[in-house]
C-alpha positions as CSV (number, residue, x, y, z in Angstrom):
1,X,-11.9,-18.9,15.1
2,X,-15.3,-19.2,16.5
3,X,-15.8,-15.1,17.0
4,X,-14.9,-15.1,13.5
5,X,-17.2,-17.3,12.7
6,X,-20.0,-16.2,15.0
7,X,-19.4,-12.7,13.8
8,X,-19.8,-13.7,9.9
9,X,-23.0,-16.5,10.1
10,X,-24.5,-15.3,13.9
11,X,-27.5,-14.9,13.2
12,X,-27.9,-16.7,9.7
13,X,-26.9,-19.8,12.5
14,X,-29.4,-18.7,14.8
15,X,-32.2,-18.7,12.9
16,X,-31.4,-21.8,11.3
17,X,-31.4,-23.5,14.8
18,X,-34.6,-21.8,15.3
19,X,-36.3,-23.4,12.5
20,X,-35.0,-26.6,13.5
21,X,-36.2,-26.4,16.5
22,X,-39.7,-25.7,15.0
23,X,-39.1,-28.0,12.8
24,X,-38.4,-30.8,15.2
25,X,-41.7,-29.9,17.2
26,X,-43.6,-30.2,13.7
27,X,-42.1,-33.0,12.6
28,X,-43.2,-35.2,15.7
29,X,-46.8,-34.8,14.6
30,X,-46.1,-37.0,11.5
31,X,-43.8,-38.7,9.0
32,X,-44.9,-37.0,6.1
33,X,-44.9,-33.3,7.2
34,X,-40.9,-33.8,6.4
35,X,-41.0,-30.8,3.5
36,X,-43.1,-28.8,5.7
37,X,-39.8,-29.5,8.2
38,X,-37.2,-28.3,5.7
39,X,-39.5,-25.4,4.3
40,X,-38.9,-24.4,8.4
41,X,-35.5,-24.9,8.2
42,X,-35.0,-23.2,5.4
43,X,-37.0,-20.3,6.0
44,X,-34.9,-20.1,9.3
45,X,-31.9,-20.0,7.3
46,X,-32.7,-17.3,4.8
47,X,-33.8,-15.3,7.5
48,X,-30.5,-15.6,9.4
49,X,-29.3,-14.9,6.3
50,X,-30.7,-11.6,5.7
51,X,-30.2,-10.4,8.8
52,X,-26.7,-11.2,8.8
53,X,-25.7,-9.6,5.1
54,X,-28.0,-6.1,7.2
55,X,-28.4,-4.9,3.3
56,X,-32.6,-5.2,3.3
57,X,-34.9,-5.7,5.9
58,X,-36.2,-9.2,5.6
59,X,-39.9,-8.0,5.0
60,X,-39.9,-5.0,2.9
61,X,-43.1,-3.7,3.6
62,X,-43.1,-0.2,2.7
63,X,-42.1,-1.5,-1.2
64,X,-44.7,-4.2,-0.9
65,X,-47.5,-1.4,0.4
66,X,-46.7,1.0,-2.1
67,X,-46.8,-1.7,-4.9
68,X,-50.2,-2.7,-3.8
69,X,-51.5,1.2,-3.8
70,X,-49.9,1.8,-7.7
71,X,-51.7,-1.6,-8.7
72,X,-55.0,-1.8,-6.6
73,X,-55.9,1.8,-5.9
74,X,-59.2,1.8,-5.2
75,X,-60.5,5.0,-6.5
76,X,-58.7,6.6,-9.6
């Protein structure tokens, strides 16, 4: 059950533990940084989750780079 289950959430698990960590270390500073500690978790989570599903890469620079050059080219 647990190789099944390792297999299917891995690393959507592991980066969620990762930002709870972080977000535990972040959190100790203060009371009210408690969004800033679930943005962490969550941005833990989604990561995992990408990585997991393996359809995109979580950053997609190259489509990000080439939007900037069609908008912002500097000389036309």
């Amino acid at each position: 059950m647990w190789r099944e289950f390792w297999a299917a959430y891995g690393k959507r698990t592991v980066g969620a533990i990762a930002g709870l960590f972080f977000g535990f270390v972040y959190l100790f500073a203060g009371f009210w940084d408690m969004l800033f500690f679930i943005l962490l978790v969550s941005i833990g989570y989604w990561i995992g989750k990408k990585k997991d599903l393996g359809n995109d890469p979580v950053f997609p620079w190259q489509r990000i780079w080439n939007w900037l050059m069609e908008r912002y080219r500097p000389f036309r």
